[in-house]
C-alpha positions as CSV (number, residue, x, y, z in Angstrom):
1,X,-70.6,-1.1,49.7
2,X,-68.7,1.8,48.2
3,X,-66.4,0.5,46.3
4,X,-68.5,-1.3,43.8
5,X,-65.9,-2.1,41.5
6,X,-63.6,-4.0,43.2
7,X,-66.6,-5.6,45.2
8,X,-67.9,-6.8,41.7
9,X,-64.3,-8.1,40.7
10,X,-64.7,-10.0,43.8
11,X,-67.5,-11.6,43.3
12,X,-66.6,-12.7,40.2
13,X,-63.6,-14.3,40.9
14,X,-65.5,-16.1,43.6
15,X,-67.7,-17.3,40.6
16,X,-64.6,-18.0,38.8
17,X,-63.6,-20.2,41.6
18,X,-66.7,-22.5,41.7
19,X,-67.1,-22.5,37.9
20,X,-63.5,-25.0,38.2
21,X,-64.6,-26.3,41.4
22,X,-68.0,-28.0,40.0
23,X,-67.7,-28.1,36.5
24,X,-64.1,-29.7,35.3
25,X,-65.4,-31.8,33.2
26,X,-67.6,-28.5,30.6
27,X,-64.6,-27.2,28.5
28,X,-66.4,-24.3,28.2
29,X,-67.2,-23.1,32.1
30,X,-64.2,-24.8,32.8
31,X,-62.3,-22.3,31.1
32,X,-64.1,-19.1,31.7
33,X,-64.0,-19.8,35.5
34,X,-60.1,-20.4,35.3
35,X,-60.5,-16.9,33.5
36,X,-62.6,-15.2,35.7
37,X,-60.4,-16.5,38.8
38,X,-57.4,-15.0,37.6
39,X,-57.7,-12.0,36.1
40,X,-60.9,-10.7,38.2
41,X,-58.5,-10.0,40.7
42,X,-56.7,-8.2,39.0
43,X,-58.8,-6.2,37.5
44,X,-60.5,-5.6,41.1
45,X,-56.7,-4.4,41.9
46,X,-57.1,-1.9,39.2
47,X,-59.7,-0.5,40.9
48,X,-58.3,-0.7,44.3
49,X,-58.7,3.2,45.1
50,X,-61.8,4.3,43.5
51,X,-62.0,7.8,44.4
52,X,-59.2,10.8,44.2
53,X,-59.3,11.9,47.8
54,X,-57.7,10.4,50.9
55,X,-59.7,8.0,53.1
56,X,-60.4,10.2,56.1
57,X,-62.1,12.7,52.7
58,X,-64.0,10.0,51.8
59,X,-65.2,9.3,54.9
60,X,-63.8,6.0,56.0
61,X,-63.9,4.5,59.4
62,X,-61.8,2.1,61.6
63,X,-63.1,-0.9,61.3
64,X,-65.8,-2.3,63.7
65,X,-65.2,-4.9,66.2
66,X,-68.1,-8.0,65.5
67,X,-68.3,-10.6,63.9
68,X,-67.0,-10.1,60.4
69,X,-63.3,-10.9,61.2
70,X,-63.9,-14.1,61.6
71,X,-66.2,-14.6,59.0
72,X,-63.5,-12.9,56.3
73,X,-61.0,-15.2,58.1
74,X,-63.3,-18.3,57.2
75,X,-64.5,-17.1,53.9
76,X,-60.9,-16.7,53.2
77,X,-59.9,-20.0,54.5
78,X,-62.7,-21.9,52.5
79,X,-61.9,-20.2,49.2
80,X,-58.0,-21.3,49.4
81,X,-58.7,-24.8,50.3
82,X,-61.4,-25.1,47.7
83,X,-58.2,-23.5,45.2
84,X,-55.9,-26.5,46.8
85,X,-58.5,-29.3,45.9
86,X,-59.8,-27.8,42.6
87,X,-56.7,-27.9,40.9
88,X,-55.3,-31.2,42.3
89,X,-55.6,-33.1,39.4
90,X,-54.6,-30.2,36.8
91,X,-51.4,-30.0,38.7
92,X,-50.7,-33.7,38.5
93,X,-50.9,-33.4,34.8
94,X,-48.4,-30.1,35.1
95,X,-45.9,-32.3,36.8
96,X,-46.0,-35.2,34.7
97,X,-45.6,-32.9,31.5
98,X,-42.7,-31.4,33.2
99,X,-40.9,-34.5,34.5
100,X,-41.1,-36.2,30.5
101,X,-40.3,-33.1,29.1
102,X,-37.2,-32.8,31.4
103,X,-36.0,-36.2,31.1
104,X,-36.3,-35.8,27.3
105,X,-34.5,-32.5,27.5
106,X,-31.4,-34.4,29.3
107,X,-31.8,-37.1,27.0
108,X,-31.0,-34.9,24.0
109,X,-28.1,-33.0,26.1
110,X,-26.6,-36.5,26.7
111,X,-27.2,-37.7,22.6
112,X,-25.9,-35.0,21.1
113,X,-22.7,-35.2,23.1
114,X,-22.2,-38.8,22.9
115,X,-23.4,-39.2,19.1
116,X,-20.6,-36.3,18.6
117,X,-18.2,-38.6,20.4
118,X,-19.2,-42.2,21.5
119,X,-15.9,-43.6,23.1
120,X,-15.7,-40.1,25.8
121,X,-19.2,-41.8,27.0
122,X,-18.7,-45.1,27.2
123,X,-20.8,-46.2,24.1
124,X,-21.4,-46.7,20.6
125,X,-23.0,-45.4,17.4
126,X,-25.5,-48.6,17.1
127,X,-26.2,-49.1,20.8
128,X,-26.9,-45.2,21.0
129,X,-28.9,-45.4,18.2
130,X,-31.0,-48.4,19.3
131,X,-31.8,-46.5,23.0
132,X,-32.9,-43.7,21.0
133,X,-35.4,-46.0,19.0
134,X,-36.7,-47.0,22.6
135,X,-37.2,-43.6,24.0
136,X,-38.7,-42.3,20.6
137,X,-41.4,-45.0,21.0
138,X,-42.0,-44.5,24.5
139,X,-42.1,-40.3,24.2
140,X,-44.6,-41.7,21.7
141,X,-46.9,-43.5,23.3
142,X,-46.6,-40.8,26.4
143,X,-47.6,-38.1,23.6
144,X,-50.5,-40.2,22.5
145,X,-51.8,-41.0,26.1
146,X,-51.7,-36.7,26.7
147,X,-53.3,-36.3,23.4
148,X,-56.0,-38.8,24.2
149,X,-56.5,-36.8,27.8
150,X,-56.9,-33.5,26.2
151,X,-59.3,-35.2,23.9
152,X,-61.3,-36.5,27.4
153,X,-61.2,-33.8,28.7
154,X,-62.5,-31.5,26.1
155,X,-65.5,-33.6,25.5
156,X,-66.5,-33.7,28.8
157,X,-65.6,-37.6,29.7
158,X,-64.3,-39.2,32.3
159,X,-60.9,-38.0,32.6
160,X,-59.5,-40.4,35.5
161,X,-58.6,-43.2,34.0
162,X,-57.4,-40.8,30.9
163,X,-55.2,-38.9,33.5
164,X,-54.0,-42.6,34.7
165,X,-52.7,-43.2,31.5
166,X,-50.7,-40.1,31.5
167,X,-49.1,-40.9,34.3
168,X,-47.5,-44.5,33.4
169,X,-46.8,-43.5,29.8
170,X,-45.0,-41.1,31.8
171,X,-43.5,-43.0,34.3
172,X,-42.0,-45.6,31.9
173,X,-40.4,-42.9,29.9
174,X,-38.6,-41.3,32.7
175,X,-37.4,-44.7,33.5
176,X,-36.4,-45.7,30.3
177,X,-34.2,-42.0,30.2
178,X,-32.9,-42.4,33.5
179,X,-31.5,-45.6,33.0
180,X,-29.4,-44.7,30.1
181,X,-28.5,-41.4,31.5
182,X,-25.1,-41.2,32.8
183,X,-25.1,-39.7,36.2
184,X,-23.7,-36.2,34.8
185,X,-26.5,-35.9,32.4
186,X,-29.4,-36.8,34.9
187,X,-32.2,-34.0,35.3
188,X,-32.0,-31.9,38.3
């Protein structure tokens, strides 16, 4: 192992890795593995070249023929379907903070041109007024149940049926914006 360095970034990310893999639910290791996993590597590409000569100078090899092809291939293999499960339900969250904050983006695009004028959009002052009561409540109650999951998730708890709620406080208030949406103003 001559290149220490970049061995040691390695080896860290892959600790980084199984830090979020087995411990979600600790704040803490949760947090210094998501840390170690991303900028390990790139401190390890830092450190790429460790030496100011060429490679046949440093005396470098072609590589041998055995067995540790495959085994990089597998190691390889594990490690970015252990990535794919790990952050399954981090992403879910992701998506679900997008999609609300999306449809409430649209929502306020759509508002502020038919509050400016309600008879180009086919609606009134008072019944413009009373959708935005609706959505208000419903962004809301979606805030509250993301709140409450940050909460969960920070004290170590069960964060399943926290993430659960997420996801249909978010799912009504995309409905409730897409059904007052005009098709022009929908998200895309």
């Amino acid at each position: 192992m001559k290149s220490w360095k970049t061995s040691l970034c390695g080896v860290l990310a892959i600790i980084g890795g199984g830090l979020t893999q087995f411990f979600p639910d600790v704040p803490v290791l949760f947090k210094l593995g998501g840390f170690l996993a991303t900028c390990a590597p790139a401190i390890g590409l830092l450190f790429a070249r460790d030496n100011n000569v060429t490679s046949e100078q440093a005396g470098a090899t072609a590589p041998r023929s055995g067995i540790s092809t495959p085994l990089l291939a597998l190691a390889a293999a594990l490690g970015l379907s252990a990535l794919m499960v790990g952050c399954a339900s981090y992403k879910v969250v992701g998506t679900v903070t997008v999609t609300a904050e999306r449809a409430m983006t649209s929502w306020a695009t759509y508002y502020d041109a038919a509050h400016a004028n309600p008879a180009a959009h086919d609606t009134t002052v008072t019944a413009l007024e009373q959708r935005r009561v609706q959505i208000d409540r419903a962004w809301e109650s979606y805030r509250l149940a993301a709140n409450t999951f940050d909460d969960v998730r920070k004290t170590g708890g069960d964060t399943k049926a926290a993430l659960l709620a997420v996801q249909a406080r978010s799912t009504e208030l995309v409905n409730l914006v897409l059904s007052f949406l005009p098709e022009k103003f929908q998200p895309k």
